[in-house]
C-alpha positions as CSV (number, residue, x, y, z in Angstrom):
1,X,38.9,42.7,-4.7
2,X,42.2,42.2,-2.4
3,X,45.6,42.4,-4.1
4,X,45.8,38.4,-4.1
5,X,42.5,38.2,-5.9
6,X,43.5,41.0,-8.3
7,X,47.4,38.9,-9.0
8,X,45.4,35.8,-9.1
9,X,42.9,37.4,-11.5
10,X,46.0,38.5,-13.8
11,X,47.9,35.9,-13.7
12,X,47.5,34.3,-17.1
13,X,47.5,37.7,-19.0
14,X,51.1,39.0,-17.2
15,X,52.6,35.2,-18.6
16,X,51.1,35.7,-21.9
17,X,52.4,39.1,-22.6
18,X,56.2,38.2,-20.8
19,X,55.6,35.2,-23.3
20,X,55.3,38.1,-25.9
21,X,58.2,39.6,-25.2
22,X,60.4,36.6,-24.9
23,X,59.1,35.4,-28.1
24,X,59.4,38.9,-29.9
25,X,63.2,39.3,-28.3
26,X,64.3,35.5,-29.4
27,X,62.9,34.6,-32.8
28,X,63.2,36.6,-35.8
29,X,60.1,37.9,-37.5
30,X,59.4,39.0,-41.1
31,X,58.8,42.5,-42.1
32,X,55.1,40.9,-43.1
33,X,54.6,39.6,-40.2
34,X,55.2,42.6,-38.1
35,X,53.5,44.5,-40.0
36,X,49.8,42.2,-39.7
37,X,50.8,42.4,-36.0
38,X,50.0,46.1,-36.3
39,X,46.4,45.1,-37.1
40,X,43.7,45.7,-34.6
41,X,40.3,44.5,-34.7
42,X,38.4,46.3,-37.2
43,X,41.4,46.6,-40.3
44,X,40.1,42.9,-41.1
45,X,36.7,44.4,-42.5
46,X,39.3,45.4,-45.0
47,X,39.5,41.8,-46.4
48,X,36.0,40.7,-45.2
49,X,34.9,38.9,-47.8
50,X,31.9,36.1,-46.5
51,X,30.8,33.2,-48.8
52,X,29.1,30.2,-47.8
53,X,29.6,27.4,-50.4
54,X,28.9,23.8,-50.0
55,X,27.8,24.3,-46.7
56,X,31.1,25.9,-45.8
57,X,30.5,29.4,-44.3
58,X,34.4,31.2,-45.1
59,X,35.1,34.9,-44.3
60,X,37.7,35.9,-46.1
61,X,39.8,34.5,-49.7
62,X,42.8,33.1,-49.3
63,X,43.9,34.6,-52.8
64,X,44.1,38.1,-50.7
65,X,47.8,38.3,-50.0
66,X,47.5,39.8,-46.4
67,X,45.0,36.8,-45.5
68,X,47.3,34.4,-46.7
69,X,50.3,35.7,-44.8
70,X,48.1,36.2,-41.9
71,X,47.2,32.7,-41.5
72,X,50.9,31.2,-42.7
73,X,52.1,33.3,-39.8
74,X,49.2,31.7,-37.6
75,X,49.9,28.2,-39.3
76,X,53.6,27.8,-39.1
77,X,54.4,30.9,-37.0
78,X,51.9,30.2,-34.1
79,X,51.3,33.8,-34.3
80,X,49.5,34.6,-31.5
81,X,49.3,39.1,-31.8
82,X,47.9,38.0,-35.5
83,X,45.2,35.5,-34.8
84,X,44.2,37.6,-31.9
85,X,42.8,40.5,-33.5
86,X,41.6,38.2,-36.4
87,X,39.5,36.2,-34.3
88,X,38.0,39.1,-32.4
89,X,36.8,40.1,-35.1
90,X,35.7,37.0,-36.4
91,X,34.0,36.3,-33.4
92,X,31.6,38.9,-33.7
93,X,31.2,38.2,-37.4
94,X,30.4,34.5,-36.9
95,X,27.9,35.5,-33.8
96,X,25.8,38.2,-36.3
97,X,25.9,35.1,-38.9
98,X,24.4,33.1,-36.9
99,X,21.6,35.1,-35.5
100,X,20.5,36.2,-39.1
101,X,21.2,32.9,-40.6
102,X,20.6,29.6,-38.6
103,X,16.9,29.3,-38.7
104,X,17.3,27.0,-35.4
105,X,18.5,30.3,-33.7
106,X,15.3,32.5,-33.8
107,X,13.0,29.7,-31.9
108,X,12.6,28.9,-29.0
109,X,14.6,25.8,-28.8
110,X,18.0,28.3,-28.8
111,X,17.8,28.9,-25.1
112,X,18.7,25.1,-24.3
113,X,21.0,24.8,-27.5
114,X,24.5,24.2,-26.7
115,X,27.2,25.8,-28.8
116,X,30.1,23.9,-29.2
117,X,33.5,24.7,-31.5
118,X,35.0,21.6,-32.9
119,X,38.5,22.2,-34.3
120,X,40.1,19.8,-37.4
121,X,41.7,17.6,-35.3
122,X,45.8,16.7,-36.5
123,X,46.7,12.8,-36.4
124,X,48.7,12.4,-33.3
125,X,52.0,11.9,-35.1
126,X,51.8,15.3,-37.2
127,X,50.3,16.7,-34.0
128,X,53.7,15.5,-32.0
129,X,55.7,16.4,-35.7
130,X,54.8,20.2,-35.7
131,X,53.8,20.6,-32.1
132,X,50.6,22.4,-32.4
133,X,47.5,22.2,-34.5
134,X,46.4,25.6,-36.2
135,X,43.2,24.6,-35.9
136,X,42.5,24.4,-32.1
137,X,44.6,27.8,-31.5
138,X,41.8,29.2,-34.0
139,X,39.0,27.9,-32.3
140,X,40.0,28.4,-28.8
141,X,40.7,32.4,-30.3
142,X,37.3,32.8,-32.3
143,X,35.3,31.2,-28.8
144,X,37.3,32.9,-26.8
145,X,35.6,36.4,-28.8
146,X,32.6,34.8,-29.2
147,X,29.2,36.8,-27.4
148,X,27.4,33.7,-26.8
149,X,28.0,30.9,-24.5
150,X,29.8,28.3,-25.7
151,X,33.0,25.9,-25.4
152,X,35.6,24.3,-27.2
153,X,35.5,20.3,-27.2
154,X,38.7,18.9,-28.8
155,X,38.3,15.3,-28.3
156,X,35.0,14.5,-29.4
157,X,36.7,14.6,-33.3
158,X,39.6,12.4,-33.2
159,X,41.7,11.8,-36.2
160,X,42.8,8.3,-36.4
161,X,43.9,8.2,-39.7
162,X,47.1,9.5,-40.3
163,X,46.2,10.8,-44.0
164,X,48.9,12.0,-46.7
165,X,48.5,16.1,-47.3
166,X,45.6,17.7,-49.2
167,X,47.8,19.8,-51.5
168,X,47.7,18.7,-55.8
169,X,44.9,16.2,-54.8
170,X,41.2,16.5,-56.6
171,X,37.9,16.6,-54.6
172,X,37.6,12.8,-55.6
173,X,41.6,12.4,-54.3
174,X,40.7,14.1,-51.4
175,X,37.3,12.3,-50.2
176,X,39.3,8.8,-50.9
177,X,42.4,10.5,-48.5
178,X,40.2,11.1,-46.0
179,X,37.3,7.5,-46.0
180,X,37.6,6.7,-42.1
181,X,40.4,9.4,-41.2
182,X,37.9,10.6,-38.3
183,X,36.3,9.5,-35.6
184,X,33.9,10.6,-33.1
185,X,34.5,9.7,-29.4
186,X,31.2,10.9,-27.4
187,X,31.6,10.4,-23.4
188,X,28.6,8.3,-21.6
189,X,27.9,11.3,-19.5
190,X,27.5,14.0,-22.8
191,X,25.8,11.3,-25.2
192,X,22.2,13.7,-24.3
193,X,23.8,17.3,-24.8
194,X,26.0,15.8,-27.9
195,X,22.0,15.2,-29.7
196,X,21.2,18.8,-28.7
197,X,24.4,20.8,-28.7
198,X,25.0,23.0,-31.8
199,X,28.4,22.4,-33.4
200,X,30.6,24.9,-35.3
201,X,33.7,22.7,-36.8
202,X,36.6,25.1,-37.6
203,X,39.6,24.5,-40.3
204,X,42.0,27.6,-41.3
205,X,41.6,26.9,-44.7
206,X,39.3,25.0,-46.8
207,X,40.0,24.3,-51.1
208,X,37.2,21.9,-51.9
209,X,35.9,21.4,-48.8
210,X,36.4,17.8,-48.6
211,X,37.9,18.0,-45.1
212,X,35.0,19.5,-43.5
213,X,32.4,17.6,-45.7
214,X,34.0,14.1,-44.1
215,X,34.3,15.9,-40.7
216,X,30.8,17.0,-40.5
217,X,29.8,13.4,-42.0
218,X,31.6,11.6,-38.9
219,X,29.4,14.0,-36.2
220,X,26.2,13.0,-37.8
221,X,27.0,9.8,-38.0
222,X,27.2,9.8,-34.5
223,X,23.4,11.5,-34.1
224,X,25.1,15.3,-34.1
225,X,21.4,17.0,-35.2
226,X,23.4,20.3,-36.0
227,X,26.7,20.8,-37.8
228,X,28.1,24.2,-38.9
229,X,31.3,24.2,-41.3
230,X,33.6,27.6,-40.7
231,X,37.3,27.9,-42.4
232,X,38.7,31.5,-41.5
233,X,39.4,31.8,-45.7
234,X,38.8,29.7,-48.4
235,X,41.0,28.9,-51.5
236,X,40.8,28.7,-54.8
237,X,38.4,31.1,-55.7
């Protein structure tokens, strides 16, 4: 490899950690926060805490103090040192989930399976509000860690609904928020790997699951044969 290859090669991960540096050097940050920057990979075991409930698959409680400031810092913060060592390992996790768990994964069929992470999409005008959605910075993270091939697709789950926030609502509340807040927009040209493809839809958070549930309604609407829920922690335990 010649020394342009190698610079080329590099590129992204010499911005990203000069990025670090202006970021750590301009904005204050929390005692907390540094601290759960310390983290590496394995401390989350820690906390690991799996549950799958109403077809949500969650790995850790959100009742946990450090999980909850960890993903308020990766929420509001975009804390990048923190989600990076949290998806690493949740990576791995979700990868030995799946090969235990997901029947459609010990056949044959797997070899020609697509796996596709689908992140919570924000309505356009919270999207330009806040300037980021938590949600694709997890997924990108988790695939980015993740052993098997796969992608993220952010634009086959649009939300066109620009939906008043979860928080104090019930389940019922919540599914009557959400009737037609998603849509799925499947190109001409992926219409036959969108029937095939498996899909993991990610959310930081789930309380009742309502979110997911309407999310994972809107795919197979749309002829999506398989649909995996995953929130990083769940709430309300």
């Amino acid at each position: 490899m010649n020394i342009i290859t190698c610079i080329n090669s590099n590129f992204f991960n010499i911005l990203n950690f000069l990025g670090e540096i202006v970021e750590d050097f301009l904005f204050y940050k929390s005692d907390t926060a540094i601290r759960l920057e310390g983290y590496q990979t394995e401390d989350w075991i820690t906390f690991f805490y799996p549950l799958e409930k109403d077809n949500i698959l969650s790995f850790f409680s959100y009742e946990n103090l450090e999980i909850r400031e960890a993903i308020r810092e990766i929420k509001y913060g975009r804390n990048r040192k923190i989600l990076a060592s949290l998806a690493e390992f949740s990576g791995n996790a979700l990868a030995t989930y799946i090969e235990e768990n997901i029947e459609l994964f010990s056949t044959e069929k797997a070899k020609h399976t697509k796996i596709i992470f689908v992140p919570i999409p924000s309505h356009k005008k919270r999207l330009n509000e806040k300037g980021w959605n938590q949600a694709n910075d997890i997924a990108e993270a988790i695939q980015k860690n993740f052993p098997f091939g796969s992608s993220v697709q952010k634009n086959i789950l649009i939300k066109v609904k620009n939906t008043k926030h979860q928080t104090g609502l019930a389940r019922k509340e919540r599914l009557e928020n959400l009737d037609g807040a998603f849509e799925a927009k499947i190109s001409s040209d992926f219409s036959r790997e969108f029937l095939h493809s498996f899909f993991i839809l990610v959310d930081d958070v789930t309380t009742t699951g309502s979110t997911l549930e309407v999310a994972r309604k809107t795919l197979k609407q749309k002829g999506a044969r398989h649909v995996m829920c995953f929130s990083l922690a769940r709430s309300g335990d």
